[in-house]
N, C-alpha and C positions, 0 to 999 in steps of 0.2 A: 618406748616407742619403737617407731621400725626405719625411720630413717637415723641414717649412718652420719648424716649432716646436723642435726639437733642435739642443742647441747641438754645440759639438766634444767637450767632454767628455764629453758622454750619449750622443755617436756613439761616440764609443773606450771607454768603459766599458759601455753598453749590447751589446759585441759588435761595433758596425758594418758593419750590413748594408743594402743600398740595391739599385739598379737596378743599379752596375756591381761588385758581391762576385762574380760568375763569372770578369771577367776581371782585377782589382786583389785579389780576398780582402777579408778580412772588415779592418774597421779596427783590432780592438784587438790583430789580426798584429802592426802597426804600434810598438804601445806596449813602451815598453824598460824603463820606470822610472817611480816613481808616487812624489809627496811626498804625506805628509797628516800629519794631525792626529788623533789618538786618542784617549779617551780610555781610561785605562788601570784607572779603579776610583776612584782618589783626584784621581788630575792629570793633566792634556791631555797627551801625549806626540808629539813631532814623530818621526816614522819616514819612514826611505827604502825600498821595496819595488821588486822587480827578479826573474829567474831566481835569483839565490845570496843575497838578502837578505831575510828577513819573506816567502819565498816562498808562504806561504798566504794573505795578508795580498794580492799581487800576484796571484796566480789568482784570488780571490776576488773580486776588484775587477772583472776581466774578465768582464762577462756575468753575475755571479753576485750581482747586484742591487743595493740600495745600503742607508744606513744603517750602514757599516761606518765610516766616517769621512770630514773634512771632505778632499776632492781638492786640495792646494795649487799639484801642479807636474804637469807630466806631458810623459815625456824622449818622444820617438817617433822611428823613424828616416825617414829621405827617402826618397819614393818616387818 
């Protein structure tokens, strides 16, 4: 990205886009797997989200703003 104020997280869940997404793509290509924290109504619930796992829960995340739950872990692959 190109602000100097975003950290990594808010790069790869904001989408991540910067000066070089033409030729690397956007950051949150990057993300494979997302740990958090939910809560669920009555109790925090720890959830793994991925392509096959809480998959609404994982697009959501991506670019689709925040307030959804607390980010614990986050898998990404090498680039």
């Amino acid at each position: 990205g190109t602000c100097p104020s975003v950290g990594i997280t808010g790069y790869l869940l904001g989408g991540g886009s910067g000066d070089v997404t033409p030729s690397t793509g956007w950051g949150s290509d990057d993300v494979l797997e997302l740990r958090a924290v939910i809560w669920n109504g009555t109790n925090a619930e720890h959830i793994t989200a991925n392509k096959e796992e809480n998959t609404d829960f994982f697009w959501a995340s991506l670019g689709g703003g925040g307030g959804l739950g607390v980010i614990t872990d986050i898998k990404t692959a090498i680039v």
